[in-house]
N, C-alpha and C positions, 0 to 999 in steps of 0.2 A: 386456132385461138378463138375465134368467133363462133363455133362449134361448144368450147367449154363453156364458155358465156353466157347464151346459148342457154344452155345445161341448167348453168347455174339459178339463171333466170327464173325457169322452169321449176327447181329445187324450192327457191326462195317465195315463189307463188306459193305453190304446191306446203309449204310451211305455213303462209300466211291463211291460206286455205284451213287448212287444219285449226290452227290460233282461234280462228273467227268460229268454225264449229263445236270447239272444246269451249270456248265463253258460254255458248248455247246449252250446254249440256252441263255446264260448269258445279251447276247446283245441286247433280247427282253423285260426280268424283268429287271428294271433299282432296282436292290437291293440296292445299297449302292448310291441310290442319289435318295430316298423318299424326301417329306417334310417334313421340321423339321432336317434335317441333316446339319450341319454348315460346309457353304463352302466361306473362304475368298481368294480370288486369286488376287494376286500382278501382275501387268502390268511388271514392273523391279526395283526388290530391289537394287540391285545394276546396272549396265551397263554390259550390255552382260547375267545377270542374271534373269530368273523370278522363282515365285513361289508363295506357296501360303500354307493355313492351310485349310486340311479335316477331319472335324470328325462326322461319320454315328452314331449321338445318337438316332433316331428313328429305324437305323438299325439292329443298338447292342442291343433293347431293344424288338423287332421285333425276332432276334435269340435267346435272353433270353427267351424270354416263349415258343418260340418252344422249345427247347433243355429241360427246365425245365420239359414241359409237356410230352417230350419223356424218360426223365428220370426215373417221376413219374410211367409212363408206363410200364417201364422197373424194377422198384422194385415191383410194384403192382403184375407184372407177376409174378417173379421169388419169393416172399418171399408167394404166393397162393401155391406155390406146395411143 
């Protein structure tokens, strides 16, 4: 048990690791404005106001099967030993 924890510890570093170097570099991969991600941007809804509606569905779907497949990964390992 303390062995997968352990592991997992390690995993979750090793993620945060990653997060903090992809910020870094973040300005080169345009992640969250692929095609197919829905962006409506308002000139001024009101006066003195703008804005607009973003939402990354090619993104989120893009981080679903990563995340899934590093999951799968991740029981495959842990329930082999």
């Amino acid at each position: 048990m303390s062995k997968k924890l352990l592991l997992l510890g390690i995993i979750f570093t090793g993620l945060g690791i990653l997060f903090i170097i992809f910020s870094l570099i973040s300005k080169k991969i345009p992640l969250f404005r692929l095609p197919g991600d829905i962006i409506i941007e308002e000139k001024e809804i009101t006066p003195g106001l703008t804005g607009g509606i973003y939402f990354p569905v090619v993104s989120c779907l893009l981080i679903s099967i990563i995340l899934t497949l590093l999951i799968n990964l991740v029981v495959y390992i842990l329930s082999k030993k």
